[in-house]
N, C-alpha and C positions, 0 to 999 in steps of 0.2 A: 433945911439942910438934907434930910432924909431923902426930898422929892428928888433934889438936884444926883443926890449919887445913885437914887434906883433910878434914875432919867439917865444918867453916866454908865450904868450897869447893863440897864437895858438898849443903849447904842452899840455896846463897847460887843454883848451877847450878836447884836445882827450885825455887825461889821464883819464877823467871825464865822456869821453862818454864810454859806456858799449854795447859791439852787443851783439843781443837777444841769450842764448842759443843753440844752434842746436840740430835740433829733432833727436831722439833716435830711432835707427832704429823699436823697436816698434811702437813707435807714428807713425812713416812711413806707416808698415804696417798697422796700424787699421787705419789710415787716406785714406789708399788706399782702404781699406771692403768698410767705410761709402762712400767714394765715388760713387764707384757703385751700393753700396746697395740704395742710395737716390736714384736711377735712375728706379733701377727695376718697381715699381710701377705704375710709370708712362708710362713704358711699357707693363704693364701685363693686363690681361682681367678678370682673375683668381686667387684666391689664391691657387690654385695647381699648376696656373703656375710659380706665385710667388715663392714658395716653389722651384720649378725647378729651379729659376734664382738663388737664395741664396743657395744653395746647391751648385751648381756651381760656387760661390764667390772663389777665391784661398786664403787662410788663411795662406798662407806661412810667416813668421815672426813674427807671433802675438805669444803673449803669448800662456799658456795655457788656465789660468784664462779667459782669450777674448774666446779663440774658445770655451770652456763649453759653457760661456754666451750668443756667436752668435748658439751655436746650439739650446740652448733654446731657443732664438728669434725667429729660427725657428719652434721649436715648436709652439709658440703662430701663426704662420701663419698654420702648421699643423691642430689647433684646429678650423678654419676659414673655412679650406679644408672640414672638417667632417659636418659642418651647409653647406655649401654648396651643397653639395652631399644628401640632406636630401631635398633642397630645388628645386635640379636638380630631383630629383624623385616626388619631387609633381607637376611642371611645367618646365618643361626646360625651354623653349621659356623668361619666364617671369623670371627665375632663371638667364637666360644669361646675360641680360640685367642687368637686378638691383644688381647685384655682379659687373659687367663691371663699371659700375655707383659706387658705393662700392669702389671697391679698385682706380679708378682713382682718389677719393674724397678723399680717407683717409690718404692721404700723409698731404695734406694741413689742410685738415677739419675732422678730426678723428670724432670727438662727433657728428657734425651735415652727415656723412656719415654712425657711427652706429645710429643715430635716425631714418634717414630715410630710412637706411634696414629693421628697428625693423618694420617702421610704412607700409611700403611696404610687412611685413613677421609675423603679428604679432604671429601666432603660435610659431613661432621658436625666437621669445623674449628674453626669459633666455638663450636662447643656444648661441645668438648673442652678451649678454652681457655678460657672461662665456669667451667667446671665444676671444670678444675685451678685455676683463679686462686682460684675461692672455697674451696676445701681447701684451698690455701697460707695463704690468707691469715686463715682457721678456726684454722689449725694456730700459726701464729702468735700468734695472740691468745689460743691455751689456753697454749701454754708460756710466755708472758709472765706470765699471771697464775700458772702454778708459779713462776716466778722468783720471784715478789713471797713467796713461801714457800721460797726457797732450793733448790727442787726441779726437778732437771737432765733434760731429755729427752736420753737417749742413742740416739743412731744415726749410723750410717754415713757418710750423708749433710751435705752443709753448707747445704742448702736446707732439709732438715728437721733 
């Protein structure tokens, strides 16, 4: 009698448990973008080169809605490339460095990495906050449309 009701117990316990889901070969893919994409940064010098590595992302399986949204996100590094280039023409030496500093920062520390370019650049100011605002707000509008696929950007950050 004992066997029959820990047999009855133990069905009645798995009827009850539920397995998660399984992801959607979407969420696949754009879990496999963010993956790499978290990475780039942290190997770039650059946001030309950045723009290089994300271009080079393979978007195979994503939506379409995702690749629009990750091209704009490129774009928002595009708009980083153009203050830079502005910044390389008035000092390189000193452009190399504090964009190097820059994008290494900006993964983790977005705000206090554009304060300290602004404060490092002040001429180029508005160009640096133009240019961060539209990469946020890029960056934004692509992991919104992963949500809508259940696919999570991980990083460091709470801004990104």
């Amino acid at each position: 009698m004992k066997k029959i009701i820990a047999i009855i117990a133990l069905g009645a316990a798995l009827c009850g448990c539920q397995s998660a889901p399984e992801a959607s070969p979407e969420q696949l893919s754009i879990q496999a973008v963010y993956s790499v994409d978290s990475r780039v940064t942290t190997n770039s010098k650059s946001p030309a080169e950045v723009v290089d590595k994300l271009q080079s992302i393979r978007l195979n399986g994503c939506p379409a809605e995702f690749v629009d949204a990750y091209r704009d996100y490129i774009k928002g590094w595009e708009a980083l490339v153009a203050v830079a280039k502005k910044m390389y023409a008035q000092n390189m030496q000193k452009a190399s460095s504090d964009i190097a500093t820059f994008v290494s920062d900006y993964q983790s520390k977005p705000i206090e990495a554009t304060v300290n370019l602004k404060k490092q650049w002040p001429a180029f100011s508005s160009d640096i906050d133009a240019a961060t605002a539209k990469l946020s707000k890029n960056f934004a509008a692509m992991t919104a449309v992963g949500a809508k696929y259940n696919a999570v950007y991980q990083k460091d950050s709470s801004l990104f």
